[in-house]
C-alpha positions as CSV (number, residue, x, y, z in Angstrom):
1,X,104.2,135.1,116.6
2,X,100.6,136.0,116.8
3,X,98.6,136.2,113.9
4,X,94.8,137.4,113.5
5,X,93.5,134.5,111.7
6,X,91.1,133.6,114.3
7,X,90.2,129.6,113.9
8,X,86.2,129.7,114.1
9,X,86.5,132.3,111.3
10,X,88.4,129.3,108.7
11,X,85.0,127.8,107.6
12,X,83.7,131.6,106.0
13,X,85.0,131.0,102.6
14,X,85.2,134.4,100.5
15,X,84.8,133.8,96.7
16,X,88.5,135.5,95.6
17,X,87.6,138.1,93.1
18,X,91.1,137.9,90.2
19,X,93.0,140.7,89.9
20,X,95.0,141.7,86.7
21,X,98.1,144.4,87.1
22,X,96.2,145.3,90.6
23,X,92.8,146.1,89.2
24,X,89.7,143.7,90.2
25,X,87.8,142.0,87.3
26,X,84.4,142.1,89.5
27,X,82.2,140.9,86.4
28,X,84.3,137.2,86.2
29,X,82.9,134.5,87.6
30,X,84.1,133.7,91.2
31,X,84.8,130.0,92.4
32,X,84.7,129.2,96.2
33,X,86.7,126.4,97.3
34,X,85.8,124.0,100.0
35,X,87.3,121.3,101.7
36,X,85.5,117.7,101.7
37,X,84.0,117.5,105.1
38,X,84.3,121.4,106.0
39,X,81.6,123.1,108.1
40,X,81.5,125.6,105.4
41,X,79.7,128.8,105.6
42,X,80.2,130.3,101.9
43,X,80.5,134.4,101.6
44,X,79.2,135.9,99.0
45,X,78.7,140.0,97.6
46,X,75.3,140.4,95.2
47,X,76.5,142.3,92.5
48,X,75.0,143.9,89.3
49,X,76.4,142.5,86.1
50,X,79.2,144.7,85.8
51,X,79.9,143.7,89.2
52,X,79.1,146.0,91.4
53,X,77.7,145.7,95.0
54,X,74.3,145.9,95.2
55,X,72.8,147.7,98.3
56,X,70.1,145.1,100.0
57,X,68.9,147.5,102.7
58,X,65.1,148.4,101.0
59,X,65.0,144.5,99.9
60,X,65.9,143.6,103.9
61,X,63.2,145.7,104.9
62,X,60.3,144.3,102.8
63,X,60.8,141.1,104.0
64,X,59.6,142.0,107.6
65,X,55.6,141.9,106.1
66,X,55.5,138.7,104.0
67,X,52.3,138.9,102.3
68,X,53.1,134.9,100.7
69,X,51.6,133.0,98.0
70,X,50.0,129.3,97.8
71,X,51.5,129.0,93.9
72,X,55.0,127.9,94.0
73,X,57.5,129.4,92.4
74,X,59.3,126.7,90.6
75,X,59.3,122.8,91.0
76,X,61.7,123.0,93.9
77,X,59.3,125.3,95.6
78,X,59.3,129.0,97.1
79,X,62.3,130.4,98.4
80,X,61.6,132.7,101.5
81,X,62.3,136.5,101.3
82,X,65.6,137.1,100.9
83,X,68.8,135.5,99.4
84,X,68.7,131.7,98.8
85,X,71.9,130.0,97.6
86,X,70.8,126.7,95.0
87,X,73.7,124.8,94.2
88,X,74.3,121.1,92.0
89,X,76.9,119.4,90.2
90,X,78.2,121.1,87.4
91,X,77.2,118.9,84.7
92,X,73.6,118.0,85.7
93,X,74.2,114.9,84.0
94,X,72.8,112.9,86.5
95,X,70.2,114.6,87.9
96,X,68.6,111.5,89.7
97,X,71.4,111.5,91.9
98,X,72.9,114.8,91.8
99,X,69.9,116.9,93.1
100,X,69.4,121.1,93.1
101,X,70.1,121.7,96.5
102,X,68.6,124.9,98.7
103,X,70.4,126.4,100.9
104,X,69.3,130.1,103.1
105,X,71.4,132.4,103.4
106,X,71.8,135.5,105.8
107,X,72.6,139.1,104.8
108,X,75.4,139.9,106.9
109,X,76.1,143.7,105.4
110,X,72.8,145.0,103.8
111,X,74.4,148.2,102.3
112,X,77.8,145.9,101.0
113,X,75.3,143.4,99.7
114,X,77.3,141.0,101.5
115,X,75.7,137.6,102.4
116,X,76.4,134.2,104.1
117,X,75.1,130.8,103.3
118,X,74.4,128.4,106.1
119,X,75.6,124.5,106.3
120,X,76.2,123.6,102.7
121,X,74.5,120.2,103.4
122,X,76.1,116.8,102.7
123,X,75.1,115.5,99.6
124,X,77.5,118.4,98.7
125,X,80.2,118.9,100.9
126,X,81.0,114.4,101.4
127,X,81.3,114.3,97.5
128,X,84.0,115.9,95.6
129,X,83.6,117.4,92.7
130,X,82.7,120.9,91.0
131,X,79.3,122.4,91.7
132,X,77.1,125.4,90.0
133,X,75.8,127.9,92.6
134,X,73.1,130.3,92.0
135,X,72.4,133.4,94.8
136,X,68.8,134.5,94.1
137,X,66.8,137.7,95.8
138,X,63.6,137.0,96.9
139,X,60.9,139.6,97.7
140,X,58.1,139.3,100.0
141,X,55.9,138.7,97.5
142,X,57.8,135.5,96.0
143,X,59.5,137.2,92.8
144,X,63.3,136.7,92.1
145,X,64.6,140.1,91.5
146,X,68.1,139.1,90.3
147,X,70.3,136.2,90.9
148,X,74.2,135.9,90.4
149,X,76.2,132.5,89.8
150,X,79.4,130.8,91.5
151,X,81.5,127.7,91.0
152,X,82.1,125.8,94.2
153,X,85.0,123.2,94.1
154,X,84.7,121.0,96.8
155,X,88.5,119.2,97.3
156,X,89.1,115.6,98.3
157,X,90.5,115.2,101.6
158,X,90.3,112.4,104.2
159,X,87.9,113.4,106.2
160,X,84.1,113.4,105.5
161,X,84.2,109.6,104.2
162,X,81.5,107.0,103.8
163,X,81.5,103.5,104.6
164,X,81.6,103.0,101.0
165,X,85.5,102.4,100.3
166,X,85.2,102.3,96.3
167,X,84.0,106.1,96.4
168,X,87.8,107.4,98.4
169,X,89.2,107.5,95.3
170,X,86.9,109.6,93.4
171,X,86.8,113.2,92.5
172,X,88.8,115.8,90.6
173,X,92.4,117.0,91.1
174,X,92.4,119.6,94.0
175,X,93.2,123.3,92.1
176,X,96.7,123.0,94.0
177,X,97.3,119.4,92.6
178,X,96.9,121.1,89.0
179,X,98.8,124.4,89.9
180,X,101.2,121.8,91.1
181,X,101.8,120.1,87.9
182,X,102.1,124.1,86.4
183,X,104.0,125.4,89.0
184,X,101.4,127.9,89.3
185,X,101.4,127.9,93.1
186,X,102.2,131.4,94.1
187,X,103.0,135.3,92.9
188,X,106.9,133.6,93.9
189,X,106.3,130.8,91.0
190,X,105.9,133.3,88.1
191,X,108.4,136.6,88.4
192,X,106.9,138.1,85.4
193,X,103.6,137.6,86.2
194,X,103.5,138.6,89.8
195,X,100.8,136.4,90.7
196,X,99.3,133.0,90.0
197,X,98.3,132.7,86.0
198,X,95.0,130.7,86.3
199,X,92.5,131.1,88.8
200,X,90.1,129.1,90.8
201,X,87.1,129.5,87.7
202,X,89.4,129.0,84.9
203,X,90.9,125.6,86.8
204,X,87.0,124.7,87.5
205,X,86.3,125.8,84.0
206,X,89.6,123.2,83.0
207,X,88.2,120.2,84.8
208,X,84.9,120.3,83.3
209,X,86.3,120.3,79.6
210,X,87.7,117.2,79.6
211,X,84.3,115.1,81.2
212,X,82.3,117.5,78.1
213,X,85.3,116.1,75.9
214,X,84.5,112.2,77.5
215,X,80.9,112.2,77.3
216,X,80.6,113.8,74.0
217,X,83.1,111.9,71.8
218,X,81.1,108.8,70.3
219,X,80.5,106.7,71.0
220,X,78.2,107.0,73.8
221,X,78.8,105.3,77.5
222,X,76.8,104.7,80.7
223,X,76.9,106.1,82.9
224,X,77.6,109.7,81.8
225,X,80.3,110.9,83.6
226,X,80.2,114.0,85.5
227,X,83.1,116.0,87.9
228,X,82.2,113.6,90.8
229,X,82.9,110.0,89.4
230,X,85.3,110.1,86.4
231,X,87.5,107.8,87.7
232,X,91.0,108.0,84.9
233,X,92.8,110.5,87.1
234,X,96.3,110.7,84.8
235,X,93.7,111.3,81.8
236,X,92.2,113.8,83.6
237,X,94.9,115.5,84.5
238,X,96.4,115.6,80.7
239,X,93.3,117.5,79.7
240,X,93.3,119.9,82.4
241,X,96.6,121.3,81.5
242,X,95.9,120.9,77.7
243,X,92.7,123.7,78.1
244,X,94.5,125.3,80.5
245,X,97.3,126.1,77.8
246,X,94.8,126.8,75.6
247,X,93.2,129.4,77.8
248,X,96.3,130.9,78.3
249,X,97.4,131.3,75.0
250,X,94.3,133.2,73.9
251,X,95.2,135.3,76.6
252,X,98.8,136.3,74.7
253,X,97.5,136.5,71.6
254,X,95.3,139.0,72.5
255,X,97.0,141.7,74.8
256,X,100.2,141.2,72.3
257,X,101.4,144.9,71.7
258,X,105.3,144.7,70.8
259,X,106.5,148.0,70.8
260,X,110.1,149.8,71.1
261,X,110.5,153.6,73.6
262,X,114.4,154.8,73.9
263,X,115.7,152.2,72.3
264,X,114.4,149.6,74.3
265,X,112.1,147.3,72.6
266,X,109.0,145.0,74.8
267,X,107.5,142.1,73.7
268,X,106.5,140.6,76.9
269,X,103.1,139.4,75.7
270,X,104.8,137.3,73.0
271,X,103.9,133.9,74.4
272,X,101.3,132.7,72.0
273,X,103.0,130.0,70.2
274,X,104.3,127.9,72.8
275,X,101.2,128.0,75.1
276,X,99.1,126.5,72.3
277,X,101.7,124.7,70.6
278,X,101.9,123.0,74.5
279,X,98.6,122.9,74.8
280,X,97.9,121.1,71.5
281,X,100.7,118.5,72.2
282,X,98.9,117.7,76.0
283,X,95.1,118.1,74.1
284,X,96.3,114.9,71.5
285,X,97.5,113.0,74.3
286,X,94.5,113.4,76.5
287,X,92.0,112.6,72.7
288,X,94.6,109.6,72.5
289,X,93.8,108.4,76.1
290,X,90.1,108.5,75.8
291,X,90.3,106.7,72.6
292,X,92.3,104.0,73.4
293,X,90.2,103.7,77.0
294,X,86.5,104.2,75.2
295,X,88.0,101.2,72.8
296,X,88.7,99.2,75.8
297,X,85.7,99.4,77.7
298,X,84.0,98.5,73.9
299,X,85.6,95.7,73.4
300,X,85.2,94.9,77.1
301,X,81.6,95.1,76.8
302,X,81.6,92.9,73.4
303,X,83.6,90.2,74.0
304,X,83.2,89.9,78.1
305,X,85.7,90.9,80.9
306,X,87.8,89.5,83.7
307,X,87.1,91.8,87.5
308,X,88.6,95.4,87.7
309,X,88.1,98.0,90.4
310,X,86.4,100.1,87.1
311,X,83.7,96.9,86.6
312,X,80.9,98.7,88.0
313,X,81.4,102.0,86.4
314,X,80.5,101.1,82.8
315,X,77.6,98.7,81.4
């Protein structure tokens, strides 16, 4: 059987735009997802901030006369006319490492203000992790007219690697690891639902709680730890689900309407109280992980240590 999923077309990754009871929720932030070592070529609409296309034809046009300027914009430079794609790590916690990246992009439907970037370059796409993207339109004349941001989760995978063996292990849980541990996988997972109950900006949003959660809890450890390197992957994990629950259940409590018609009565909504009390249960195992661990690496640190595969992540 034939299908029309052409194969050079499987690096032009569309942002999927979440649909509730078959309407789109075009204002909601959009998460890309890319697999470590892809050839990626991110798509991407412009949109207004209630998320509506924005037509690019005039903007298009003006960049044919670029009058320029010698002051730069910012201190990464001047973007040229056009749409520019920036995108870094999520946390910017270690900004030595973890740069601002630029990256062009080409309008591919003016009038659908529908854009492509080109090569996401290494530094990104060789480390896994969750990334901040940020479209911006250029003018001619070196103004930013509007900009719109993205998540980008890059996946770990086996392909892509460095010679540096002690970084194969890092990154965050791929989104279908966590809708895994849900059984969130498909429409065919969730019968009442009809569709998957988290998507690919609430899981981003999920894995970067829990390093926020890490980093902020005192006391204080080097190096901070952002989406790329946190290495406890069963803590993780716990705290993913636990703000995932939490999500959820604000969610149901909500859009809870109980209300009876011809003698039928409908509560369908009425899922509050085990999604949080769920939620909390996972949330105090995850606090009790990163106590017990922060504890360790203290007393580690006090009283000396004998080797560890985690040695060289804390000092």
């Amino acid at each position: 059987m034939t299908t029309n999923n052409d194969c050079e077309d499987q690096n032009k990754i569309p942002a999927p735009v979440t649909y509730v009871d078959g309407c789109p929720v075009l204002p909601k932030l959009q998460c890309h997802e890319v697999q470590m070592g892809q050839d990626a070529r991110l798509d991407w609409v412009m949109r207004t901030p209630n998320g509506d296309p924005v037509n690019l034809t005039d903007c298009a046009n003006s960049c044919a006369s670029t009058s320029g300027t010698d002051e730069k914009f910012d201190a990464l430079g001047t973007p040229g006319c056009g749409v520019t794609l920036r995108i870094r790590e999520l946390t910017g916690l270690n900004p030595s490492q973890d740069k601002v990246h630029a990256v062009c992009a080409d309008i591919t439907s003016a009038t659908a203000g529908a854009v492509r970037a080109q090569a996401l370059p290494d530094a990104v796409i060789r480390e896994p992790g969750v990334y901040l993207e940020e479209w911006a339109l250029f003018t001619s004349d070196a103004r930013m007219l509007f900009s719109n941001q993205a998540l980008c989760f890059v996946n770990r995978g086996l392909f892509g690697l460095s010679t540096d063996t002690s970084q194969y292990s890092l990154g965050p849980p791929s989104p279908d690891e966590i809708r895994l541990t849900l059984r969130d996988n498909s429409a065919a997972d969730n019968y009442l639902l009809d569709n998957v109950e988290f998507d690919g900006a609430e899981i981003a949003q999920a894995v970067l709680r829990p390093i926020q959660y890490w980093n902020e809890i005192p006391p204080p450890l080097n190096p901070a730890m952002t989406t790329k390197n946190f290495p406890f992957k069963e803590m993780w994990l716990k705290g993913i689900q636990a703000y995932l629950y939490r999500m959820a259940a604000n969610t149901y409590r909500r859009n809870r309407l109980a209300y009876q018609a011809g003698g039928v009565s409908v509560d369908d909504q009425n899922k509050e109280r085990e999604y949080s009390s769920a939620g909390a249960a996972m949330l105090r195992e995850f606090q009790d992980m990163v106590q017990a661990k922060k504890v360790e690496i203290n007393i580690a640190g006090f009283s000396g240590t004998i080797g560890s595969q985690y040695g060289n992540l804390f000092y």
